[in-house]
C-alpha positions as CSV (number, residue, x, y, z in Angstrom):
1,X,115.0,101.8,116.9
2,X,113.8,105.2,115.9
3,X,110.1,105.6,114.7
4,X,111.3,105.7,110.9
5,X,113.9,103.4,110.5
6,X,110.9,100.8,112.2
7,X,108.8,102.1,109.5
8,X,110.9,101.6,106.7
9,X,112.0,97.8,108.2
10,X,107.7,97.4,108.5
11,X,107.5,98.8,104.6
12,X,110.0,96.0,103.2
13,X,107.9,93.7,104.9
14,X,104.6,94.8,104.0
15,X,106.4,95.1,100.3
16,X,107.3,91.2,100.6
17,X,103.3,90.0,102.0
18,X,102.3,91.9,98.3
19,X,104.8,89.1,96.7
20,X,102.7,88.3,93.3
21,X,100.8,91.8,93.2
22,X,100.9,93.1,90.0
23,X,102.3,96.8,88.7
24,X,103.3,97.7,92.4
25,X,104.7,101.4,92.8
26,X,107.6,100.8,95.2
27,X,110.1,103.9,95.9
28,X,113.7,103.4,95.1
29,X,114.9,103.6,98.6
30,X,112.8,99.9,99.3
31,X,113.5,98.6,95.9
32,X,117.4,98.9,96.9
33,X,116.5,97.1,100.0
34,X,115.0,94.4,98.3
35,X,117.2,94.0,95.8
36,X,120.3,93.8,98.4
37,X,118.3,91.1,100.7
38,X,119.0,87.4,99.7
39,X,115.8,86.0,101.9
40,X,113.9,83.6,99.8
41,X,110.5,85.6,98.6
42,X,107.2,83.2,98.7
43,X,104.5,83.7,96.5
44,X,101.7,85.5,98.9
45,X,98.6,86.3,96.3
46,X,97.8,84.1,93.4
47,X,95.2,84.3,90.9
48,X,93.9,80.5,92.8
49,X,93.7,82.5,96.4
50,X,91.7,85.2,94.8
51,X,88.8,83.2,93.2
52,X,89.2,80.8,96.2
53,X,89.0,83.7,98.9
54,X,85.4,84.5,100.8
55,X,85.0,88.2,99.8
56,X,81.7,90.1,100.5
57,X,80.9,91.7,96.9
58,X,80.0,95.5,98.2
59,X,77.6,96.8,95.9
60,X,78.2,100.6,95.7
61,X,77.5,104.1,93.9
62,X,79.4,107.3,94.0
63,X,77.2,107.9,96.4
64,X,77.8,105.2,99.4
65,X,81.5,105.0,98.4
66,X,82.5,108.5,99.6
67,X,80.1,108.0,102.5
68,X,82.9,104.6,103.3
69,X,85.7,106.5,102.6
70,X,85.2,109.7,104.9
71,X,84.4,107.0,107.6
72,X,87.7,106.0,107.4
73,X,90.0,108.6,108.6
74,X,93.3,107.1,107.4
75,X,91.7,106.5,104.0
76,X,90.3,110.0,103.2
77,X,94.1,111.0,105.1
78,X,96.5,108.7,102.6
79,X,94.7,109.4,99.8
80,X,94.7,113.2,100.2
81,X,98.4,112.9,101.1
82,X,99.3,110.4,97.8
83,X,97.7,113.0,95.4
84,X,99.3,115.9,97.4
85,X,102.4,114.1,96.6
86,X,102.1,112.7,93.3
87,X,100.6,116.5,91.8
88,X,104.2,117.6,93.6
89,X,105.9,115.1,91.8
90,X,104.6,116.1,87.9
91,X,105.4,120.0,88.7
92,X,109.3,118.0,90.0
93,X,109.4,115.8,86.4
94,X,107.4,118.9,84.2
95,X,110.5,121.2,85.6
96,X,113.1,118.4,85.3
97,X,112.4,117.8,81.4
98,X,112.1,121.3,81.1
99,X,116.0,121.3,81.9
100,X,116.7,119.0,79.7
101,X,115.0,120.2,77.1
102,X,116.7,123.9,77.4
């Protein structure tokens, strides 16, 4: 299987383990996907699991949080890449109802 057809199998799954995430952002290409599979979808993440779950409470400033986040190259990476893409969306939709509105 080619490197991004296994990626986009691993994103439906990864999609389905958020199952009770609120106000995801899921691209249309895996929202078809979804919507075409008829496998049962469990409940992973409920507001019970969350207060019931052992999470360390990080105490942090401006400061210590871009210290964590250029320790982690595929952080810094992602997000750099997701506002890269999402400033090349708006100039897309700002030239799209542009069209329109001409």
């Amino acid at each position: 299987m080619a490197k991004s057809k296994r990626r986009e199998k691993n994103a439906g799954g990864q999609i389905l383990e958020l199952a009770g995430c609120n106000l995801l952002t899921i691209s249309p290409e895996l929202m078809k996907q979804l919507s075409e599979s008829h496998e049962p979808v469990e409940r992973k993440l409920t507001p019970e699991k969350a207060k019931s779950a052992d999470v360390k409470w990080l105490e942090l400033d401006e400061k210590k949080f871009r210290y964590l986040v250029n320790e982690d190259a595929m952080a810094t990476e992602k997000t750099a890449e997701g506002i890269r893409k999402f400033a090349g969306d708006i100039v897309k939709l700002e030239k799209l109802v542009a069209s329109k509105l001409s």
